[in-house]
N, C-alpha and C positions, 0 to 999 in steps of 0.2 A: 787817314786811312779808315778805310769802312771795317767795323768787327765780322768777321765771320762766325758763325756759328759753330759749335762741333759737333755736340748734341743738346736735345732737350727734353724734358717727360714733360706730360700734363699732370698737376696736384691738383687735388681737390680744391674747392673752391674758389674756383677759375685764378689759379695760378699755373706759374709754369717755373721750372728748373730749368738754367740755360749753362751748358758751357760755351767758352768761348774759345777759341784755337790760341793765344795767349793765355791759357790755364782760370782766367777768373773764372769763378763760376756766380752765378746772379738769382735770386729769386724773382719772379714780377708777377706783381699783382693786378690783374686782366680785368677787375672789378670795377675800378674808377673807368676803364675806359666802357666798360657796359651802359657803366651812368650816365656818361658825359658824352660819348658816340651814336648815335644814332644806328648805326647799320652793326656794331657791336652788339646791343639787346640781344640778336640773333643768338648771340653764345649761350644766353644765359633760356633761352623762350622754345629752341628746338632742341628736342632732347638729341645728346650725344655729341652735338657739333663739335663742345667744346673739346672733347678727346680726339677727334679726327684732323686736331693741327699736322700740319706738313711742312717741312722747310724747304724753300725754291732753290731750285739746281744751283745758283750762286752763293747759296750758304748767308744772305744779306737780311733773309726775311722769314719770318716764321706765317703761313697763311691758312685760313679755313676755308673760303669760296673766293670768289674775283670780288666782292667788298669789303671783307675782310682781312688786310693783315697789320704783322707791327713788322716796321723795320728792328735792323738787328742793333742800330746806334741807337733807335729808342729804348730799348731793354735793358743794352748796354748800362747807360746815361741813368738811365730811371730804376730800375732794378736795384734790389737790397744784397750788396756780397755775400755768400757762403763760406764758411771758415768749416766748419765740421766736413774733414774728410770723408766720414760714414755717407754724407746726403751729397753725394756730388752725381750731375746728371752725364754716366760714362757707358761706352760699349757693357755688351757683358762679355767678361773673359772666354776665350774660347779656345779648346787646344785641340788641334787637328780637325779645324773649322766645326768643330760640334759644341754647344753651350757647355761651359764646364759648372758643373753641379759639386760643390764638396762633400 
């Protein structure tokens, strides 16, 4: 079965926070693929690309333009777990659909 995504942020230095719809949540490091990718360099060479990530209506893929994406089983697979509750990449709280602010 393919992992779905649930959410994700972009981190500095071309990382990303991923949850996953089974609760793992994963760190990945987008850097080695910069090196080693050709049409990735893009991330690191246009400013802002790299925060403009999007996830494709199948929840499979995390992508920047049409040569750019990772699947969600590569992040899965390759990605470092997250154990600290604090850093998990989740909705923000909302009560009576407005952001809840404490």
């Amino acid at each position: 079965m393919i992992p779905r995504i649930k959410t994700f942020v972009t981190l500095d230095n071309y990382r990303l926070l991923v949850t996953f719809d089974d609760g793992r949540v994963v760190e990945y490091d987008v850097s080695d693929d910069i090196r080693e990718i050709p049409a990735f360099k893009d991330l690191a060479t246009i400013f802002g690309l790299f925060k403009n990530a999007q996830l494709d209506t199948s929840r499979t893929c995390i992508f920047w333009n049409d040569q750019i994406d990772l699947p969600s089983d590569t992040i899965y697979e390759y990605g470092t777990e997250v154990f600290d509750q604090l850093y998990v990449a989740e909705d923000t709280p909302a009560y009576n659909g407005e952001p809840y602010v404490p």
